[in-house]
LOMAR-876758 format. One record per residue (C-alpha): x, y, z; residue number from 1. Coordinates in Angstrom, 1 decimal. Layout:
<nodes>
<node <X, Y, Z>, NUM>,
...
</nodes>
This chain:
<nodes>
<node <8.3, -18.9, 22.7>, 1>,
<node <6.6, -17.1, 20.2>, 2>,
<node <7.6, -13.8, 17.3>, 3>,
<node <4.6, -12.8, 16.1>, 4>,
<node <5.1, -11.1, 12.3>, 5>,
<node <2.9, -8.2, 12.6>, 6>,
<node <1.2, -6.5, 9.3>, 7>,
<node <0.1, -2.7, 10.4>, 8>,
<node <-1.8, -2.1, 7.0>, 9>,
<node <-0.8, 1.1, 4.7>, 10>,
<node <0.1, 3.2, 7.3>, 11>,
<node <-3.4, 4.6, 9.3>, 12>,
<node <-3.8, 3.1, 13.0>, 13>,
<node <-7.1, 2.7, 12.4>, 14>,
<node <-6.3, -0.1, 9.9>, 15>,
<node <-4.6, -2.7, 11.6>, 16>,
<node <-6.4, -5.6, 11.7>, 17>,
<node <-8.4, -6.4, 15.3>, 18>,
<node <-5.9, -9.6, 15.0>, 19>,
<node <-3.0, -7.3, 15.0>, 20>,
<node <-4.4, -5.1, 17.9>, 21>,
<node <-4.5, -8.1, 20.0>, 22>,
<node <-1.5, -9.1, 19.4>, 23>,
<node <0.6, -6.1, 20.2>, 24>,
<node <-1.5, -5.3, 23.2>, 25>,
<node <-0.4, -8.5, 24.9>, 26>,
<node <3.1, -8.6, 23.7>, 27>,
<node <5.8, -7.9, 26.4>, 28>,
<node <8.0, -6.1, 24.0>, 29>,
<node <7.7, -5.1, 20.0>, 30>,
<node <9.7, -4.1, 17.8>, 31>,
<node <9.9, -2.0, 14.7>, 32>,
<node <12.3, -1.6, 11.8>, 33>,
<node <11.5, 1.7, 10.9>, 34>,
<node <10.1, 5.3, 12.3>, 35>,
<node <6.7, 5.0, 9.9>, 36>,
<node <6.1, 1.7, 11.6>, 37>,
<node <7.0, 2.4, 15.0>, 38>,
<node <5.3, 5.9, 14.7>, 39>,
<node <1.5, 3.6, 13.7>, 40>,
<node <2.7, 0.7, 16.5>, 41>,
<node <2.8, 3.5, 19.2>, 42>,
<node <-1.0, 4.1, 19.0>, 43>,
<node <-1.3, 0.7, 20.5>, 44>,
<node <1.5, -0.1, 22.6>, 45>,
<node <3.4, 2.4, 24.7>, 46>,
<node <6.8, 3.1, 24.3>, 47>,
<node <8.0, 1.4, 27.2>, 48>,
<node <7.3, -1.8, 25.3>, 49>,
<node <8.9, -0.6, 21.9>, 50>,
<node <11.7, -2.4, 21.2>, 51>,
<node <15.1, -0.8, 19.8>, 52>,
<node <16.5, -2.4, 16.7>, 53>,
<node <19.4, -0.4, 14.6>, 54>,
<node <19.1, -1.2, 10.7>, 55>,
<node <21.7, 0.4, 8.3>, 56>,
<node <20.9, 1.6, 5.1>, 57>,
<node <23.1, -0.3, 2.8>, 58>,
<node <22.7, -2.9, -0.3>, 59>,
<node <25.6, -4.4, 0.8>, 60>,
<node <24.4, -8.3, 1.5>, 61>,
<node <27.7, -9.1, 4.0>, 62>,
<node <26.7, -6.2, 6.1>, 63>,
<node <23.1, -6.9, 6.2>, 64>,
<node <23.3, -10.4, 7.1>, 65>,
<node <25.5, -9.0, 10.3>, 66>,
<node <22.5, -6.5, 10.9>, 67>,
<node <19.9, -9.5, 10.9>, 68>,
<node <22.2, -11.8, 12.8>, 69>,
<node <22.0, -8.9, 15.8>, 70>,
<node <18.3, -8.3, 15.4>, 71>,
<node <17.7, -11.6, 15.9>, 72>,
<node <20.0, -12.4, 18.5>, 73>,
<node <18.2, -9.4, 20.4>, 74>,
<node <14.9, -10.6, 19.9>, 75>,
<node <15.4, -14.3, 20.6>, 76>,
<node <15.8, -14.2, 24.4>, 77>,
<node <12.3, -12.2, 24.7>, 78>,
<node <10.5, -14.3, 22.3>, 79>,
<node <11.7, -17.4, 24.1>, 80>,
<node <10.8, -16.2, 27.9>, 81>,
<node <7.9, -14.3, 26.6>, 82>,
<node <5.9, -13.1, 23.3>, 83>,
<node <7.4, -10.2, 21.4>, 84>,
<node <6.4, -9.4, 18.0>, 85>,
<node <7.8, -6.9, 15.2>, 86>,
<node <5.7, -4.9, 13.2>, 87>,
<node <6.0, -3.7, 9.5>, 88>,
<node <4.0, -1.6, 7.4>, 89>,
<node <1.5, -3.7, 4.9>, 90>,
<node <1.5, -7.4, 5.1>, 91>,
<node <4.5, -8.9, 6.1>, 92>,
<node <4.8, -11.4, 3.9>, 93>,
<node <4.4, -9.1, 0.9>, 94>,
<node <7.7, -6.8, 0.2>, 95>,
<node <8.9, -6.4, 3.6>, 96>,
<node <11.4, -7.0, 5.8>, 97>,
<node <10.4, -9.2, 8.1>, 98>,
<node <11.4, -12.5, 6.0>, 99>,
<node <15.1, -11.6, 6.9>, 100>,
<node <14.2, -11.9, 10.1>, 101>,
<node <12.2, -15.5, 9.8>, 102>,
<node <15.2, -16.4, 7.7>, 103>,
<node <17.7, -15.7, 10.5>, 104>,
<node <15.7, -16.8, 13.2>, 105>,
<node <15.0, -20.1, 11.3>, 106>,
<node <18.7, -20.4, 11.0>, 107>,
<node <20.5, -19.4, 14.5>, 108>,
<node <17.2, -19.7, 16.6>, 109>,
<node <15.4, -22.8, 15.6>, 110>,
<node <13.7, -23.2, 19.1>, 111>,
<node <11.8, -19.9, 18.4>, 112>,
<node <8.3, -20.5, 16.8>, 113>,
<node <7.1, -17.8, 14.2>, 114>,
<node <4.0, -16.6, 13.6>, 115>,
<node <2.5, -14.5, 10.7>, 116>,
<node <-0.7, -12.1, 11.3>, 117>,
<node <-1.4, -10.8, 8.0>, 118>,
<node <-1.9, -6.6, 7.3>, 119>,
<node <-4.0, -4.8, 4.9>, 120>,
<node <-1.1, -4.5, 2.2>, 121>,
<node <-1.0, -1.6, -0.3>, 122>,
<node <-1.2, -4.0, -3.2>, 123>,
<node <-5.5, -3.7, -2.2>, 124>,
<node <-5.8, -0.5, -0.5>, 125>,
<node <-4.1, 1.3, -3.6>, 126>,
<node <-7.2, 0.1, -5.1>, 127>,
<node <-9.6, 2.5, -2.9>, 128>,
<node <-7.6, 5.5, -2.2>, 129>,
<node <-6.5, 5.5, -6.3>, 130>,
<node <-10.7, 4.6, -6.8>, 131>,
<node <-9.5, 2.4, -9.3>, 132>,
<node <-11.8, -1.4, -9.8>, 133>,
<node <-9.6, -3.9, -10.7>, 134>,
<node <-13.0, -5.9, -12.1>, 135>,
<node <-13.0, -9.9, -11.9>, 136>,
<node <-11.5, -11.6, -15.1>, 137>,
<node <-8.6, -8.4, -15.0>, 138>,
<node <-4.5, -9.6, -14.9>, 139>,
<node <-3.0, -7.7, -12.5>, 140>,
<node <0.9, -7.8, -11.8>, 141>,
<node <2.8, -6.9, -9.4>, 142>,
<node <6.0, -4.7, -9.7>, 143>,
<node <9.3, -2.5, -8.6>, 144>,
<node <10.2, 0.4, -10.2>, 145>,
<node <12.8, 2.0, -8.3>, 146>,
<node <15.0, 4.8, -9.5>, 147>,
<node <13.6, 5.3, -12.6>, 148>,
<node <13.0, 1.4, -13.6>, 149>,
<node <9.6, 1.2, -15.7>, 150>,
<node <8.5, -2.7, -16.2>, 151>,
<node <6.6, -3.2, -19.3>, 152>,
<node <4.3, -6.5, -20.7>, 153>,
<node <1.1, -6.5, -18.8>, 154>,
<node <-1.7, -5.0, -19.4>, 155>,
<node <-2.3, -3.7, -16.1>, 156>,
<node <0.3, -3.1, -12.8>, 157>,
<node <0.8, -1.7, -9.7>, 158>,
<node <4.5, -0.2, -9.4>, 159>,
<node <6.1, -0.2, -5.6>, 160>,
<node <9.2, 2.4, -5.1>, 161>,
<node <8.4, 4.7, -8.0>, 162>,
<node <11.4, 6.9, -6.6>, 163>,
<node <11.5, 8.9, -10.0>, 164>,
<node <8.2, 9.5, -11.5>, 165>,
<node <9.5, 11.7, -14.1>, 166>,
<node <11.7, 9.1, -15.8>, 167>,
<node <9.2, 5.9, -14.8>, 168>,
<node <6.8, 7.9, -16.5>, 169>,
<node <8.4, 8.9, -19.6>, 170>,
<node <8.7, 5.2, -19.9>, 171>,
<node <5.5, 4.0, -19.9>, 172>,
<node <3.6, 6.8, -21.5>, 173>,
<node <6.1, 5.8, -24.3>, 174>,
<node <4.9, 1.6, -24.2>, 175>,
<node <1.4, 2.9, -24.2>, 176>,
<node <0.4, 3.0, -20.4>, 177>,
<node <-1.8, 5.7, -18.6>, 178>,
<node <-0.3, 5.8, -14.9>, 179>,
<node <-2.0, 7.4, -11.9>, 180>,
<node <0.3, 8.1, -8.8>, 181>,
<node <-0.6, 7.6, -5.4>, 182>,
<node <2.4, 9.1, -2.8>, 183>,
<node <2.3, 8.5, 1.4>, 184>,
<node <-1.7, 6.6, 1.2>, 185>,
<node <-3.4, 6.2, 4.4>, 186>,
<node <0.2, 7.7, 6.2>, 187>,
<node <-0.1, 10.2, 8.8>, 188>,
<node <3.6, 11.7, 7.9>, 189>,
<node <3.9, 14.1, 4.9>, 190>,
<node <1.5, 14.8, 2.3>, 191>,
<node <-0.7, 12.2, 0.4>, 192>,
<node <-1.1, 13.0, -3.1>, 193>,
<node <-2.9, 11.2, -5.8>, 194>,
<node <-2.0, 12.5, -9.4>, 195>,
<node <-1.5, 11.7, -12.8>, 196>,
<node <0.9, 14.7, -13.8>, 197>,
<node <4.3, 13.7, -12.9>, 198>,
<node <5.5, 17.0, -12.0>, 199>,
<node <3.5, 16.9, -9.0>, 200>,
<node <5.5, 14.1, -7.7>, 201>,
<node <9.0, 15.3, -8.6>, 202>,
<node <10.7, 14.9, -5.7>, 203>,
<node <11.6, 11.5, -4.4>, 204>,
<node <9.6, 9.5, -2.4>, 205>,
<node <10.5, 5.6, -1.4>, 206>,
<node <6.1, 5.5, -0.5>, 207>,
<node <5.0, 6.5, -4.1>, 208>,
<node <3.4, 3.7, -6.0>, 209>,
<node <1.9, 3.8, -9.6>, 210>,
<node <-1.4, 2.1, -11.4>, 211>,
<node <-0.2, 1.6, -15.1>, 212>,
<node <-2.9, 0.3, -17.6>, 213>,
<node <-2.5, 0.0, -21.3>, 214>,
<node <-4.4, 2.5, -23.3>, 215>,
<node <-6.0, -0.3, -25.3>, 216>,
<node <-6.2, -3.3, -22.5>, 217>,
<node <-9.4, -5.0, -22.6>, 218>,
<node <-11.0, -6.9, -19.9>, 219>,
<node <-11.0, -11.2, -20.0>, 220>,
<node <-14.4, -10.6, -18.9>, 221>,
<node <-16.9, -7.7, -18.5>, 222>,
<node <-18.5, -7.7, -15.0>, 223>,
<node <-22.8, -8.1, -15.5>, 224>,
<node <-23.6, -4.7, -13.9>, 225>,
<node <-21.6, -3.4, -16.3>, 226>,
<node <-24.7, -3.0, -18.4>, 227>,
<node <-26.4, -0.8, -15.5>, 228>,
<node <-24.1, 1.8, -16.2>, 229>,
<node <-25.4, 2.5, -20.0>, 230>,
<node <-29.3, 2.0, -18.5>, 231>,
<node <-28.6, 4.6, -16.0>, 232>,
<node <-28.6, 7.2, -19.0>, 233>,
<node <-32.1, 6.5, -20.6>, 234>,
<node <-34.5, 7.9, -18.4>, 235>,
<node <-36.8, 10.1, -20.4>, 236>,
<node <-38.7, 11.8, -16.9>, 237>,
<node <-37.3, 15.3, -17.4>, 238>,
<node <-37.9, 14.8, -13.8>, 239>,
<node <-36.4, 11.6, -13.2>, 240>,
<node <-33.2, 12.3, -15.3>, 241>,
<node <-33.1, 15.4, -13.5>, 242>,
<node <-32.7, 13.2, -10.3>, 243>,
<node <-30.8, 10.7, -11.6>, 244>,
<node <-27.9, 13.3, -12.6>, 245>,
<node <-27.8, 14.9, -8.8>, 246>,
<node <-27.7, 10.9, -7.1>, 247>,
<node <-24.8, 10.3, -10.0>, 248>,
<node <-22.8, 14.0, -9.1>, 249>,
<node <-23.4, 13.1, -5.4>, 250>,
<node <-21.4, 9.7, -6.0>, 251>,
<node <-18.9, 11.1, -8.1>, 252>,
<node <-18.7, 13.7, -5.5>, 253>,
<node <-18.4, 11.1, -2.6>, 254>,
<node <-15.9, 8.8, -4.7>, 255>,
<node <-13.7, 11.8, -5.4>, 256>,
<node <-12.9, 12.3, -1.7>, 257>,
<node <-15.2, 15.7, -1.8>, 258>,
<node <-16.8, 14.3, 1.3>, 259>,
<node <-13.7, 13.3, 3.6>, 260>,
<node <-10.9, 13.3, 2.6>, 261>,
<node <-9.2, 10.8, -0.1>, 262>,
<node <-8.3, 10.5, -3.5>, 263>,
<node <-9.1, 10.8, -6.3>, 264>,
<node <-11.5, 8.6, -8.3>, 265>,
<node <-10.7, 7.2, -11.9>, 266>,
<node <-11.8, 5.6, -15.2>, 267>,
<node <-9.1, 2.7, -14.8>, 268>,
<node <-6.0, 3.7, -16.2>, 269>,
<node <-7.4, 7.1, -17.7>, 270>,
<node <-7.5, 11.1, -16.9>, 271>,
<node <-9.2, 10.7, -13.2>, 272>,
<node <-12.9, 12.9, -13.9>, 273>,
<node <-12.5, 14.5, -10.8>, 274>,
<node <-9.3, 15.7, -12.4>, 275>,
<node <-5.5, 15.9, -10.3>, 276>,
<node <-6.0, 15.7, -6.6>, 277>,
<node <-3.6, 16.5, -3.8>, 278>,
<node <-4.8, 16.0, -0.3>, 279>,
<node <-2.6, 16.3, 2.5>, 280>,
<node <-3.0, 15.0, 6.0>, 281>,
</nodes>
């Protein structure tokens, strides 16, 4: 008598969690709200055992709380006879839909017990596949900026639904932010990009998000390595500075994406060095 909350990651099969895998390989029947997360749940259940679940794409509250009532009346009878879980992209208890349906199960289907198996949500992985370091001591908030929407006051975010980079852009690089874009990370559909030029990312895209710093943000506290990195430059072997400089262009290379593919790796908040990257899949 069991729905298990599924979190499939960013969008790659390969990083839901082993927790996750389990669970969806033992599951009689799963479910999915959308075709990103049904397309990443099909690389570990077959479709015989995908559940069909019709969400409309409206703002309207009346007419959503119908659409959740019949989700939940159709997945209530499996849960109870069996397990069944539904699957969303991320973590999904971190901007996603499945607390509608813990909400409405809680409220028309008491004798179903919920559980959550945390995902790997975008709010880290943007982290690698941006090669930004969020360093220990840093603020970091968490924000939406959909159809052109550009939150200002910290000094460093991460922006979810950046629909119109142009005009979110305009924004910020007005309040003093450098933004870096990351569009599609880790998804198999489309194109991922990484970019700090908005005019690469023109279009609209519900799965763009956005790393804003301010130009003159400071750090609480300045991590102890830190010093390594001004050390690394005061070798006075012509010989050992020569191969001090090929190890440091291999890294750069490496945390660029030159080796594999990925994005592109940045001075947080600043003009990425390996400069704008665009790296389909």
């Amino acid at each position: 008598m069991t729905i298990y909350g599924v979190g499939l990651g960013p969008g790659d099969a390969d990083l839901v969690t082993v927790r996750g895998r389990e669970i969806l390989e033992r599951a009689d029947v799963v479910y999915s709200p959308g075709r990103l997360s049904r397309s990443v749940a099909t690389e570990h259940v077959p479709d015989s055992r995908i559940g069909d679940l019709d969400f409309p794409m409206t703002r309207d509250d009346q007419e959503l709380r119908r659409a959740w009532k019949v989700a939940a009346a159709e997945i209530a009878p499996n849960a109870r006879e069996g397990t069944a879980a539904f699957v969303t992209l991320g973590d999904p208890n971190v901007y996603s839909t499945f607390g509608h349906l813990r909400r409405t199960l809680a409220a028309f289907h008491p004798e179903v017990d919920v559980e959550v198996v945390p995902g790997v949500s975008a709010v880290t992985a943007f982290t690698t596949a941006l090669g930004v370091e969020v360093a220990a001591g840093s603020s970091l908030a968490l924000r939406e900026a959909a159809r052109g929407a550009a939150p200002t006051g910290p000094d460093r975010m991460v922006l979810f639904k950046v629909t119109d980079v142009p005009a979110t852009h305009a924004k910020l690089s007005e309040a003093g932010y450098d933004v870096l874009y990351g569009r599609r990370l880790y998804m198999e559909q489309g194109e991922t990009v990484v970019t700090d030029d908005p005019d690469d990312l023109a279009d609209r895209d519900y799965y763009t998000l956005a790393y804003a710093e301010r130009r003159d943000a400071g750090s609480d506290r300045t991590p102890a390595t830190a010093a390594f990195e001004s050390e690394s430059t005061t070798a006075t072997d012509p010989a050992v500075a020569e191969t001090d400089v090929g190890r440091r262009e291999i890294a750069e290379s490496e945390a660029c994406g030159d080796v594999d593919v990925g994005g592109g790796s940045v001075a947080a908040g600043r003009r990425s060095r390996c400069g704008n990257r665009r790296t389909s899949r």
